[in-house]
mmCIF file of the N, C-alpha and C atoms, coordinates in Angstrom:
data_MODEL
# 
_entry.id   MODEL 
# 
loop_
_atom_site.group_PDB 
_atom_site.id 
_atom_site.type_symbol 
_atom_site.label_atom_id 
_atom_site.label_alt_id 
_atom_site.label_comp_id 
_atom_site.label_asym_id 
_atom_site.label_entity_id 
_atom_site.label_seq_id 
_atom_site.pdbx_PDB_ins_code 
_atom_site.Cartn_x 
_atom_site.Cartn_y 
_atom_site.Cartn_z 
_atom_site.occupancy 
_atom_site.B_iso_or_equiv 
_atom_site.pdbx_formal_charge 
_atom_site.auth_seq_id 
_atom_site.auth_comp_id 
_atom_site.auth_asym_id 
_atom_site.auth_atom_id 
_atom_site.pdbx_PDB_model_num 
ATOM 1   N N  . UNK A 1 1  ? 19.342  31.567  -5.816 1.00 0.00 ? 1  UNK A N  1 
ATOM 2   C CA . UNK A 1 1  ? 18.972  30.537  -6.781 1.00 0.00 ? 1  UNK A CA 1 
ATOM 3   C C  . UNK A 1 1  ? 19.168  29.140  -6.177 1.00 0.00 ? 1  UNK A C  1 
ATOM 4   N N  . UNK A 1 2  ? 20.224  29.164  -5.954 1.00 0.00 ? 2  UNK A N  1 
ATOM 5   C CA . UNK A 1 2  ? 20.472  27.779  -4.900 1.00 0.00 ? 2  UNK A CA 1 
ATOM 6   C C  . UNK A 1 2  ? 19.743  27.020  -3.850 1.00 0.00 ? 2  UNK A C  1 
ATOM 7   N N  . UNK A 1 3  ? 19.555  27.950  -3.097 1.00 0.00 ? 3  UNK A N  1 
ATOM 8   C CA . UNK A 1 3  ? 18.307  27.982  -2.234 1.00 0.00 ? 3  UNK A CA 1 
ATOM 9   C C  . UNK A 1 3  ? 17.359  27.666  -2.624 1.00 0.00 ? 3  UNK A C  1 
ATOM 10  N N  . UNK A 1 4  ? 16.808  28.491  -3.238 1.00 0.00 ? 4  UNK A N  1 
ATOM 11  C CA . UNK A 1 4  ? 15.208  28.045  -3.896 1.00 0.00 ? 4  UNK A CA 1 
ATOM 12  C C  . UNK A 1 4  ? 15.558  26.301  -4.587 1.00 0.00 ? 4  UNK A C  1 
ATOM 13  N N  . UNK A 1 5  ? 16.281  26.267  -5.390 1.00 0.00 ? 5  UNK A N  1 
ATOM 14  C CA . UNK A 1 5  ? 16.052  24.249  -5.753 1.00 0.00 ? 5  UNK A CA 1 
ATOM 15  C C  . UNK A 1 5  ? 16.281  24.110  -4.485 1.00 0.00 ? 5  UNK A C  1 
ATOM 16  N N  . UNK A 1 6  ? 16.941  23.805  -3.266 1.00 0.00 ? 6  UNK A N  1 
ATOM 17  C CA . UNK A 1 6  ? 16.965  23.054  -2.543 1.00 0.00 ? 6  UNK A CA 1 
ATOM 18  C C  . UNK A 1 6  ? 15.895  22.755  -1.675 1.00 0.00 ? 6  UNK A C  1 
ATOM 19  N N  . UNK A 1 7  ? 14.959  24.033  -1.793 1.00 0.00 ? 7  UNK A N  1 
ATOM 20  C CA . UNK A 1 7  ? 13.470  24.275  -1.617 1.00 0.00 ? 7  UNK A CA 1 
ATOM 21  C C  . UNK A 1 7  ? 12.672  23.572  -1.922 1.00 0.00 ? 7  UNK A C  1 
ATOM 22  N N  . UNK A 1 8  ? 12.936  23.599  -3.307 1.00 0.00 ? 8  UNK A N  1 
ATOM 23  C CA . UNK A 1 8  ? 11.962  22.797  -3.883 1.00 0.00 ? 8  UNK A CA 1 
ATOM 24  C C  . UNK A 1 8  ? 12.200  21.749  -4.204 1.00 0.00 ? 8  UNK A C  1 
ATOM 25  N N  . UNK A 1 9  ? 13.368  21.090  -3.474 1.00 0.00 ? 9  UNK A N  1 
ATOM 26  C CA . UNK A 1 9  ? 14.211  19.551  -3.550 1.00 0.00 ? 9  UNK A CA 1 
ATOM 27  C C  . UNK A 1 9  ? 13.125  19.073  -2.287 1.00 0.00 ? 9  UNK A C  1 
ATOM 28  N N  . UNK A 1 10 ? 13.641  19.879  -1.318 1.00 0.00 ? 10 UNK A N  1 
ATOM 29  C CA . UNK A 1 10 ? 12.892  19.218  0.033  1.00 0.00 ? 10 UNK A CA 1 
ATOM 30  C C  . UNK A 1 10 ? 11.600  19.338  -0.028 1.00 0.00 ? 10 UNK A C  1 
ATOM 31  N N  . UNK A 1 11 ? 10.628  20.291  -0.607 1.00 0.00 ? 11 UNK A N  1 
ATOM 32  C CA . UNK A 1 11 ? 9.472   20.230  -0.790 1.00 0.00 ? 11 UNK A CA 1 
ATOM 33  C C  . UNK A 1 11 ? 9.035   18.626  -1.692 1.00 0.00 ? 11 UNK A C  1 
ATOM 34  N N  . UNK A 1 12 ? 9.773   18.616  -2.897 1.00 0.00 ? 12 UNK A N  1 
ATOM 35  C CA . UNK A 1 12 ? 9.438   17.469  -4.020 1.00 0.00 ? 12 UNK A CA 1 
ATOM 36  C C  . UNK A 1 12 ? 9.602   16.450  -2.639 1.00 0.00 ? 12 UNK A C  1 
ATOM 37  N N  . UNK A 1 13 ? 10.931  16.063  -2.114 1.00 0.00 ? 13 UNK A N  1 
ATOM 38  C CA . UNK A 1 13 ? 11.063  14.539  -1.441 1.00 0.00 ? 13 UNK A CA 1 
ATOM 39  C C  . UNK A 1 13 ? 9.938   14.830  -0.185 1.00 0.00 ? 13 UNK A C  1 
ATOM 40  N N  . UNK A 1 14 ? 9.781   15.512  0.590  1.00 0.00 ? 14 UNK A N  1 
ATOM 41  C CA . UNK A 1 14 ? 8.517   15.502  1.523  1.00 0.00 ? 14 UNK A CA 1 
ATOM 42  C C  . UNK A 1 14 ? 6.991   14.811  0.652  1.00 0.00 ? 14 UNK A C  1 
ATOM 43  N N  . UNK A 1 15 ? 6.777   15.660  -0.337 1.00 0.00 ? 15 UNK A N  1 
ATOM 44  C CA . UNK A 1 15 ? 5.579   15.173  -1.407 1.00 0.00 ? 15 UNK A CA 1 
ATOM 45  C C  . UNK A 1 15 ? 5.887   13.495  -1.732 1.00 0.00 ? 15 UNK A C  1 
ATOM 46  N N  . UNK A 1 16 ? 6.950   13.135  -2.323 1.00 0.00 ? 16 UNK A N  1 
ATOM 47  C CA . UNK A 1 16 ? 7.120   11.742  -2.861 1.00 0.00 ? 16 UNK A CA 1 
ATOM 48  C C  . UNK A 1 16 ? 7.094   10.838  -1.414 1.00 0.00 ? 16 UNK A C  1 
ATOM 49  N N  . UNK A 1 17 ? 7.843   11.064  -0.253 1.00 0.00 ? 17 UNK A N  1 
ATOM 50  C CA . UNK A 1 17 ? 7.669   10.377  0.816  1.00 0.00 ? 17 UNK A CA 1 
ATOM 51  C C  . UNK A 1 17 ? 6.213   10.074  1.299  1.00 0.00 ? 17 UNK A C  1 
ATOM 52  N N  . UNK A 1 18 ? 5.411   10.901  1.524  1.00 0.00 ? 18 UNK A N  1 
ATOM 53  C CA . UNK A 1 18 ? 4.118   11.152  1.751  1.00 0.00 ? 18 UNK A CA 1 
ATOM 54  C C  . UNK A 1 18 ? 3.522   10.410  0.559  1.00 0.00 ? 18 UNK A C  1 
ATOM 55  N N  . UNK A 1 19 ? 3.606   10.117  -0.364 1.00 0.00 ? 19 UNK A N  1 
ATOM 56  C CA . UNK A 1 19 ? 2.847   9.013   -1.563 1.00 0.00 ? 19 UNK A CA 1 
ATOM 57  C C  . UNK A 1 19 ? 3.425   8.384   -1.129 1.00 0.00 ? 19 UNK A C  1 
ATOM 58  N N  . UNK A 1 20 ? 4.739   7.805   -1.027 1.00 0.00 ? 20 UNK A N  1 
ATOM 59  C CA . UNK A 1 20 ? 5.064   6.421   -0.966 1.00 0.00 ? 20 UNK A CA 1 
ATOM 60  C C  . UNK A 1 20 ? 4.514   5.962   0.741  1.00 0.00 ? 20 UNK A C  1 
ATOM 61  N N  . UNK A 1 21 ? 4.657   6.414   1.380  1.00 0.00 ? 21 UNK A N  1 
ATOM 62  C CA . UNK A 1 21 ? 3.767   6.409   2.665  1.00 0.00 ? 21 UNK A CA 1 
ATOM 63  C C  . UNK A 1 21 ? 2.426   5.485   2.138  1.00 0.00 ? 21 UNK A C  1 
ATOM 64  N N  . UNK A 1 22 ? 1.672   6.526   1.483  1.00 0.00 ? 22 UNK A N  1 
ATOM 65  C CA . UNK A 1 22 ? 0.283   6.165   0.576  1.00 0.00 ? 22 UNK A CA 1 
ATOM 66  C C  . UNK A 1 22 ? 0.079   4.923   0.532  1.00 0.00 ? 22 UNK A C  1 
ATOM 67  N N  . UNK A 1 23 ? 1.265   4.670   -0.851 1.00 0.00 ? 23 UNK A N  1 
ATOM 68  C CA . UNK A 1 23 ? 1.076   3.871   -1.173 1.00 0.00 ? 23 UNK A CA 1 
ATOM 69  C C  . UNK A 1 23 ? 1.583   2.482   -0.376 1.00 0.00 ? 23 UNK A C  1 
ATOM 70  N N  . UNK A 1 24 ? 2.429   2.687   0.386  1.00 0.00 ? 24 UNK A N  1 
ATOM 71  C CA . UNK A 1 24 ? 2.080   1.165   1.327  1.00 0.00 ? 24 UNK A CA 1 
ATOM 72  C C  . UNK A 1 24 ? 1.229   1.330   1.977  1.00 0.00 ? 24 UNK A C  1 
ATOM 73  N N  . UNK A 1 25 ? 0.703   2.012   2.817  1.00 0.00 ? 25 UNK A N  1 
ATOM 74  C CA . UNK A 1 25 ? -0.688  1.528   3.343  1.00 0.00 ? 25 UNK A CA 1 
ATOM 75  C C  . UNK A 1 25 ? -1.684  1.186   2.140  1.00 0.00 ? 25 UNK A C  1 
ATOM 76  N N  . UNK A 1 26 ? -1.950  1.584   1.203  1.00 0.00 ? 26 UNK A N  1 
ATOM 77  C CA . UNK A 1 26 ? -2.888  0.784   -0.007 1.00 0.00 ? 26 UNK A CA 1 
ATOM 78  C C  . UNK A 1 26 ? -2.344  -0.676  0.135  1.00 0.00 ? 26 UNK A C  1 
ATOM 79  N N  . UNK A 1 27 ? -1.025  -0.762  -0.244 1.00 0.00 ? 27 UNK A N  1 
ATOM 80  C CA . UNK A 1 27 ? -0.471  -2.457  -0.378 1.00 0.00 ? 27 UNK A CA 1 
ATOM 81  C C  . UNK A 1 27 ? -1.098  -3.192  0.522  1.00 0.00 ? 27 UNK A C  1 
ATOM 82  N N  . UNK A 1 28 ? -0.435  -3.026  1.847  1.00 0.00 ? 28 UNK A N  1 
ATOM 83  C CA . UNK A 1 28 ? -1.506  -3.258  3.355  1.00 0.00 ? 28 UNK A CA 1 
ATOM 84  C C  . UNK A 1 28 ? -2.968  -3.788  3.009  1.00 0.00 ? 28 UNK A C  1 
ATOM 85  N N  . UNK A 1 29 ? -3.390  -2.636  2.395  1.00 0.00 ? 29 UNK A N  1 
ATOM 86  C CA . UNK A 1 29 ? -4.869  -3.055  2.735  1.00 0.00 ? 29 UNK A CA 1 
ATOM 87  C C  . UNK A 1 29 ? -4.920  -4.106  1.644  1.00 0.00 ? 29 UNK A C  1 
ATOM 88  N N  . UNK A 1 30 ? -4.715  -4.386  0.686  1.00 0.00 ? 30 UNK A N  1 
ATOM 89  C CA . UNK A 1 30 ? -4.573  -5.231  -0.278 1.00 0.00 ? 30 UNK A CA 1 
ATOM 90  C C  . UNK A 1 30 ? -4.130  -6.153  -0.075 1.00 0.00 ? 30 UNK A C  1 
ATOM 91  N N  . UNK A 1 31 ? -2.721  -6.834  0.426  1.00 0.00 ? 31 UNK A N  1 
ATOM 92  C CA . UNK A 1 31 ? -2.770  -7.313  1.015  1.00 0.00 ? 31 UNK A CA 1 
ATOM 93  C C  . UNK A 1 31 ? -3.477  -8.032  2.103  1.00 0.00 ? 31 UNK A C  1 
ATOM 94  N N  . UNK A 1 32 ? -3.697  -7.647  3.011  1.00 0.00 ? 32 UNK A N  1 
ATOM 95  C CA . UNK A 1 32 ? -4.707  -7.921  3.959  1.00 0.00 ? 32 UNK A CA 1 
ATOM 96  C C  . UNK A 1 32 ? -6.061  -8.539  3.091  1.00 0.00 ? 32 UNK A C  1 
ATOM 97  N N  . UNK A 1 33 ? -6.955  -7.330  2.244  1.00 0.00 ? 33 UNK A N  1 
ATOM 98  C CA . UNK A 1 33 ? -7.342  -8.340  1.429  1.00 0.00 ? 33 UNK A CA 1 
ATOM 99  C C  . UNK A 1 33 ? -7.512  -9.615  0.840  1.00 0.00 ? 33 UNK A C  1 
ATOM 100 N N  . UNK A 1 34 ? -6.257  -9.456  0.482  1.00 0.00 ? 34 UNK A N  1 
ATOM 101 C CA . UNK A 1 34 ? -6.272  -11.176 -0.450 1.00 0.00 ? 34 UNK A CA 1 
ATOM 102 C C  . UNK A 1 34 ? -5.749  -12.089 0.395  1.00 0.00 ? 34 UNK A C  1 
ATOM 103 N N  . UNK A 1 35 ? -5.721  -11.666 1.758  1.00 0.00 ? 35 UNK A N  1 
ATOM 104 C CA . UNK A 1 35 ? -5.118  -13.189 2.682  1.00 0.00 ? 35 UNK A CA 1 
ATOM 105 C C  . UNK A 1 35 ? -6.814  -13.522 3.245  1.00 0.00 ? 35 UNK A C  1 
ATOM 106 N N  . UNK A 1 36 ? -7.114  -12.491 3.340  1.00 0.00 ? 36 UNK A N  1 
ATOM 107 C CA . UNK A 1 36 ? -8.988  -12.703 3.730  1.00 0.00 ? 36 UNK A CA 1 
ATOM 108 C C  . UNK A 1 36 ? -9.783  -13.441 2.682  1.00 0.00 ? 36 UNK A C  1 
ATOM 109 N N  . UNK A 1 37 ? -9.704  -13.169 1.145  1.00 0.00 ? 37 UNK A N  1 
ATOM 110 C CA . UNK A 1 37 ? -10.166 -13.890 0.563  1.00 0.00 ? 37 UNK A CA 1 
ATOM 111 C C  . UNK A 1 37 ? -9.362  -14.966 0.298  1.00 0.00 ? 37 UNK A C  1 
ATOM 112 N N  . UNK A 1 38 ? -8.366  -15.357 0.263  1.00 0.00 ? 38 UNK A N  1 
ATOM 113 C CA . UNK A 1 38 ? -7.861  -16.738 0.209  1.00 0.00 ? 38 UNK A CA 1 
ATOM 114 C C  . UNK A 1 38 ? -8.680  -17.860 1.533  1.00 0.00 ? 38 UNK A C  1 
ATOM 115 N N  . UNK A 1 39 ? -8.107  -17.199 2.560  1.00 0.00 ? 39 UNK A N  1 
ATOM 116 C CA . UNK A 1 39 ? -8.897  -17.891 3.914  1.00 0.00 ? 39 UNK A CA 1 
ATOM 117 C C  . UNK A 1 39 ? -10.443 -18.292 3.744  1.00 0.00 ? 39 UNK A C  1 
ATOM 118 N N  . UNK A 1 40 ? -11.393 -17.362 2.788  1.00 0.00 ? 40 UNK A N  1 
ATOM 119 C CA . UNK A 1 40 ? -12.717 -17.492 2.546  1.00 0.00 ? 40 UNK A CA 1 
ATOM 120 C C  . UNK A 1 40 ? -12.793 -18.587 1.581  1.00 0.00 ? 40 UNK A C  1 
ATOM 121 N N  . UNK A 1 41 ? -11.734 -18.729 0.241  1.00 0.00 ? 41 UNK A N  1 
ATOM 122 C CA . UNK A 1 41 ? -11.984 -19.657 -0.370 1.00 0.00 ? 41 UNK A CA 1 
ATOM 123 C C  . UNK A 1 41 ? -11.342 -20.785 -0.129 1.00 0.00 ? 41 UNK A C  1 
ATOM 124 N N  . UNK A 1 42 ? -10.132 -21.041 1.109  1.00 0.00 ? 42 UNK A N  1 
ATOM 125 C CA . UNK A 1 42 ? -10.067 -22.048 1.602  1.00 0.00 ? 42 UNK A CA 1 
ATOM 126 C C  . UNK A 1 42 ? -11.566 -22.696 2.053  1.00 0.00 ? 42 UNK A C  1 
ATOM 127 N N  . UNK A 1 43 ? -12.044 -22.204 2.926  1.00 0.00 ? 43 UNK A N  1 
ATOM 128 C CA . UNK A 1 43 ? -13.312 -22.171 3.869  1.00 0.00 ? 43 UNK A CA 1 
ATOM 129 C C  . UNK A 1 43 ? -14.078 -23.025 2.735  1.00 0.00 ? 43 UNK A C  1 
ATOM 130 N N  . UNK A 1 44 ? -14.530 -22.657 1.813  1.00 0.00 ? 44 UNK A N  1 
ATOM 131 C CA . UNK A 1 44 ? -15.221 -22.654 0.888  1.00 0.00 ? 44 UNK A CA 1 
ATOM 132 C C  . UNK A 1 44 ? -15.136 -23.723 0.034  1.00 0.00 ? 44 UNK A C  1 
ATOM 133 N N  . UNK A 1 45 ? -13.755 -24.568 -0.254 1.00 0.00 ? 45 UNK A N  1 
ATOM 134 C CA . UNK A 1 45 ? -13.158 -25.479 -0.776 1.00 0.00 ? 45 UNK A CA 1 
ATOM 135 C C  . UNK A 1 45 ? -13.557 -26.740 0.121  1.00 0.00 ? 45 UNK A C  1 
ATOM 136 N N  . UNK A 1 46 ? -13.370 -26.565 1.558  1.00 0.00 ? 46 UNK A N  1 
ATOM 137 C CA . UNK A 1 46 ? -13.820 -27.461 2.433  1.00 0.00 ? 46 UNK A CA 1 
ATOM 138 C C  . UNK A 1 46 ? -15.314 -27.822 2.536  1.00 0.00 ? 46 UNK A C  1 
ATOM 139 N N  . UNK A 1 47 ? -15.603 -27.138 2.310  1.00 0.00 ? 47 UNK A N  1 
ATOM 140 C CA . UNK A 1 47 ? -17.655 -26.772 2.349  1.00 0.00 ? 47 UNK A CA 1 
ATOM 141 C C  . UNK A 1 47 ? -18.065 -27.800 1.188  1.00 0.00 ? 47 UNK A C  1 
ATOM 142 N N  . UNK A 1 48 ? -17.776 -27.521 -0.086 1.00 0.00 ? 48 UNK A N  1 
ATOM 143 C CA . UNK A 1 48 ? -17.924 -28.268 -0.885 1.00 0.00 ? 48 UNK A CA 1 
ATOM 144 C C  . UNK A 1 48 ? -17.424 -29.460 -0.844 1.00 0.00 ? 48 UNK A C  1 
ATOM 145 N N  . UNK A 1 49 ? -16.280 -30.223 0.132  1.00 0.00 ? 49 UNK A N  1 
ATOM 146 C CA . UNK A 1 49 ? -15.742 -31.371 -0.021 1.00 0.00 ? 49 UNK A CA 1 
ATOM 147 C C  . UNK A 1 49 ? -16.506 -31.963 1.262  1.00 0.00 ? 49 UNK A C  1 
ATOM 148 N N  . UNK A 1 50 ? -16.961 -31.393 1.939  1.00 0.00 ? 50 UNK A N  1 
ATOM 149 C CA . UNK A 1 50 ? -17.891 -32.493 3.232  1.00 0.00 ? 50 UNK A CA 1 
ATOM 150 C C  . UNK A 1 50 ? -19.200 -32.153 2.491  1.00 0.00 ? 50 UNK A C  1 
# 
């Protein structure tokens, strides 16, 4: 009996590591994202002022 939860302890935290993995690379790209569109609407702010 013991065994088996600890089974399925290390199975669950392997699974949750592997999402949270996931999910920072999503952040990343999101990140990354919105520094690209900031930089575009800097760009863009200037365009309109000359």
């Amino acid at each position: 009996m013991n065994q088996l939860l600890e089974e399925k302890v290390a199975d669950r935290t392997a699974r949750l590591e592997e999402s949270n993995q996931n999910l920072k690379q999503a952040n990343q790209k999101l990140y990354t994202a919105y520094e690209e569109l900031s930089r575009l609407d800097k760009a863009k702010m200037i365009l309109f002022v000359i």
